[in-house]
C-alpha positions in Angstrom: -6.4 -21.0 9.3 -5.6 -17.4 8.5 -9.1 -15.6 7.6 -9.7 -13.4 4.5 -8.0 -9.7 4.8 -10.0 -8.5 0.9 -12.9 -10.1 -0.8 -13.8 -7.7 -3.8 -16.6 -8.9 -6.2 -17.4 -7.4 -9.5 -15.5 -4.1 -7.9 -15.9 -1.6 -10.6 -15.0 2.1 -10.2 -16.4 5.0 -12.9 -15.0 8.4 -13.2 -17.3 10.2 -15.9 -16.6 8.2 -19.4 -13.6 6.4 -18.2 -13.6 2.8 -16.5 -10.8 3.0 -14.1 -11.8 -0.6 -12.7 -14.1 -2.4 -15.3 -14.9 -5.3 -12.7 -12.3 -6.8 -10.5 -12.6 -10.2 -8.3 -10.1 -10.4 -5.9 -10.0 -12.6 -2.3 -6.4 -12.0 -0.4 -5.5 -14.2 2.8 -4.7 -12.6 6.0 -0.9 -12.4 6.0 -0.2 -12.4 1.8 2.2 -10.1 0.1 0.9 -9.2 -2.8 2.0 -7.0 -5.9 -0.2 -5.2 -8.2 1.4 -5.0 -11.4 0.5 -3.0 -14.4 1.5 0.2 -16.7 0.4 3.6 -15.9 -3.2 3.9 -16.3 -3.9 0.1 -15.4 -6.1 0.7 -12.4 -3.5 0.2 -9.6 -4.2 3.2 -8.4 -8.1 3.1 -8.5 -8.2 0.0 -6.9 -5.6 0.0 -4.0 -7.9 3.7 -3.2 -11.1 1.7 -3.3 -9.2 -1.2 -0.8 -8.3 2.0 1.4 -11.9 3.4 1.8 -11.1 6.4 0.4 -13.3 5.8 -2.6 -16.7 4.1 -3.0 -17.0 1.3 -6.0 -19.5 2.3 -9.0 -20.5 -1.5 -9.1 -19.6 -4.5 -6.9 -19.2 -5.5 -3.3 -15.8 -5.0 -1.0 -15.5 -6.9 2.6 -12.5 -6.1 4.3 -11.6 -8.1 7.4 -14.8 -10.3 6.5 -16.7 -7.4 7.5 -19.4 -5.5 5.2 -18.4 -1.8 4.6 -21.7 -1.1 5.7 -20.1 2.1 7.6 -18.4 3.5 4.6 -14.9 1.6 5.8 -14.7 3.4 9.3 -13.9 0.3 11.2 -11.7 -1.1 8.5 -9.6 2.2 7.9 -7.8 1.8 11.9 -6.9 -1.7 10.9 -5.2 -0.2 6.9 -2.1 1.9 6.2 -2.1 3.5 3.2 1.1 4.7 1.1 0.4 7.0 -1.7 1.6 9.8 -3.9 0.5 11.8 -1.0 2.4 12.0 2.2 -0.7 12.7 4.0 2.1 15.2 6.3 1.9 18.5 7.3 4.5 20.4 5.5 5.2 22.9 8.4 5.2 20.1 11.1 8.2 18.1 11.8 8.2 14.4 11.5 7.3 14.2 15.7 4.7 16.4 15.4 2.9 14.9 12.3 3.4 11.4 13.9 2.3 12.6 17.3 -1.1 13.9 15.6 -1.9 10.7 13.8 -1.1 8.9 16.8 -3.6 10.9 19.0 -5.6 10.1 15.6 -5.2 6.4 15.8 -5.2 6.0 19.7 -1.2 4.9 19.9 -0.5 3.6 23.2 2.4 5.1 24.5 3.0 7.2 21.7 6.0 9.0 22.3 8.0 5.6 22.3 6.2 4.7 19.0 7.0 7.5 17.4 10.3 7.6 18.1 10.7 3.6 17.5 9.1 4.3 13.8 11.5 7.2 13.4 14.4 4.9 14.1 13.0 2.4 12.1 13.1 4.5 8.8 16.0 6.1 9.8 14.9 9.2 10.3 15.6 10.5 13.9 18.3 12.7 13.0 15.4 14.9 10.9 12.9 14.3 13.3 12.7 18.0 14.6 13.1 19.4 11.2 9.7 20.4 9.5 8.9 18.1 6.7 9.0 21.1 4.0 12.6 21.4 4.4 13.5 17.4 3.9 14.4 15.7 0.5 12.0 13.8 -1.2 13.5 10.5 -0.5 13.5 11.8 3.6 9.4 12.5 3.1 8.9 9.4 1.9 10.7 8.0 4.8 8.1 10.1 7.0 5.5 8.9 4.9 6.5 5.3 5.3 6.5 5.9 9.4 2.9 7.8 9.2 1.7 4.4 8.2 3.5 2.0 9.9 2.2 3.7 13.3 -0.5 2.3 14.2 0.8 -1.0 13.5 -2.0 -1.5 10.7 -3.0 -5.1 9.9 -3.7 -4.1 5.9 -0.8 -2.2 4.4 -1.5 -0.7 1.0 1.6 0.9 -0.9 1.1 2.3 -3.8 4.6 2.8 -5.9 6.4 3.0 -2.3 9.8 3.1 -4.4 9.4 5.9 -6.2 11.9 8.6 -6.1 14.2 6.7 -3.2 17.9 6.2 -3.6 19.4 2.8 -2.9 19.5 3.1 1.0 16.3 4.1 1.2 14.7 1.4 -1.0 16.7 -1.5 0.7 15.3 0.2 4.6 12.2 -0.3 2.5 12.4 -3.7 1.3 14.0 -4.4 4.9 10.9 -3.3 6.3 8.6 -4.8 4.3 9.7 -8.2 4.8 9.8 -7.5 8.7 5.9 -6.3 8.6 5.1 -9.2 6.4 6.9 -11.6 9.0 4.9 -9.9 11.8 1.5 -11.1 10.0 0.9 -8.3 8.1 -1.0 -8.3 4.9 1.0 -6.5 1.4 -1.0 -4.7 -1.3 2.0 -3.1 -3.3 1.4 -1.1 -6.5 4.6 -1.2 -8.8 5.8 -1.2 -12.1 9.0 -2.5 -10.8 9.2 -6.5 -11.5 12.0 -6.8 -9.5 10.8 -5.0 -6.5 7.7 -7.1 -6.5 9.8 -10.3 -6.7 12.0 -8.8 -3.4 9.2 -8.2 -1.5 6.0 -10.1 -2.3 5.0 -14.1 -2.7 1.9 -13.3 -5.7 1.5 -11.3 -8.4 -1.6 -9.9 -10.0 -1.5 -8.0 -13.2 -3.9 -4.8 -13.9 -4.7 -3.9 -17.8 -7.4 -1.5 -18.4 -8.8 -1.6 -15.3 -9.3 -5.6 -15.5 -7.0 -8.5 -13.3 -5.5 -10.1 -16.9 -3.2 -12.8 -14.5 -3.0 -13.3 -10.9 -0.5 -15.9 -9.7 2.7 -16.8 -7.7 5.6 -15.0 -8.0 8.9 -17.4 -9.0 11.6 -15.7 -10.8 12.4 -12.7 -13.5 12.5 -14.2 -16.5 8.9 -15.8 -16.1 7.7 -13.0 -14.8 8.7 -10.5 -17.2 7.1 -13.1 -19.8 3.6 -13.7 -17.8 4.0 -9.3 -17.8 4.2 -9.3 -21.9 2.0 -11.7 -22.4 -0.6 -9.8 -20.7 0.5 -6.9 -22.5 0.5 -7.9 -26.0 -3.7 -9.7 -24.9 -4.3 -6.2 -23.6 
């Protein structure tokens, strides 16, 4: 039986008068695809940075991997790749370079051919000696997308990974996605996009003012977008 990748109880997260997270539960199986869905504002963000390590909860308790973060998420954080607004590159490095670091960073076996397998992966060797200042938005997010794909993380977290990509590069995406998920990976993917969620994960949960208002499986469009307004309009 798979084992539990998250187990968040009560997860609350404070940033001076605002509640961000007002008290999340949340338990996701090893090997789920999961979209977090919600407005701007909703807590996708708070919470998938909380999941990362990169912040610690005001309230509540977070194992990850059935394992306490009693270290402050050091032994988790090998075993997550995290996606976010940030690319996390080195703007004057090129792609081999930046991936080369994070690999000495990570401990990549044979890094050289996993770098250049990720590269090729995202289709990005032909900008792969370029430095990452000089490539399109849609090309750093490629990057990005390598940077955490790397390490070959058991936890990938993604927050709005389709923002600002054109049509090839959000069906690579969605291609790549559904070939981490089949390798046993586990999906936390912040979106606003319904349909994105519905390409690439099995559940749904939707964030409102920092609180899970539904949390179920994903079937089709039209009952999604109704589940979405309902939660809305009891928001």
């Amino acid at each position: 039986m798979p084992g539990s990748a998250i187990d968040a109880r009560g997860l609350a997260r404070r940033f001076a008068e605002v509640n961000a997270l007002a008290g999340v539960d949340l338990g996701v199986t090893c090997g789920e695809a999961v979209a977090v869905l919600g407005a701007n504002g909703a807590g996708k963000t708070t919470l998938l940075r909380l999941l990362a390590t990169l912040l610690r909860p005001t309230k509540g308790s977070l194992t990850l991997f059935e394992q306490p973060l009693k270290d402050g998420g050091a032994g988790a954080r090998r075993r997550i790749g995290f996606l976010s607004h940030a690319s996390f590159l080195y703007p004057d490095l090129t792609p081999v370079e930046n991936l080369k670091f994070y690999a000495r960073a990570f401990g990549v076996a044979d890094a050289d051919d996993r770098v250049d397998e990720v590269l090729d992966e995202v289709g990005l060797l032909g900008w792969r000696n370029r430095p990452v200042r000089t490539l399109s938005r849609g090309l750093e997010q490629r990057c990005a997308l390598a940077r955490v794909l790397l390490h070959r993380p058991d936890l990938l977290l993604l927050d709005e990974p389709f923002n600002g990509l054109d049509a090839d590069s959000a069906a690579m995406l969605t291609a790549v996605l559904r070939r981490e998920h089949a390798r046993g990976a586990t999906i936390l993917m912040a979106t606003h996009d319904l349909q994105r969620a519905l390409e690439s994960c099995e559940r749904g949960l939707i964030l409102s003012r920092g609180r899970i208002h539904w949390d179920g499986r994903l079937a089709g469009i039209d009952e999604l977008q109704q589940v979405y307004s309902a939660s809305a309009r009891a928001s």
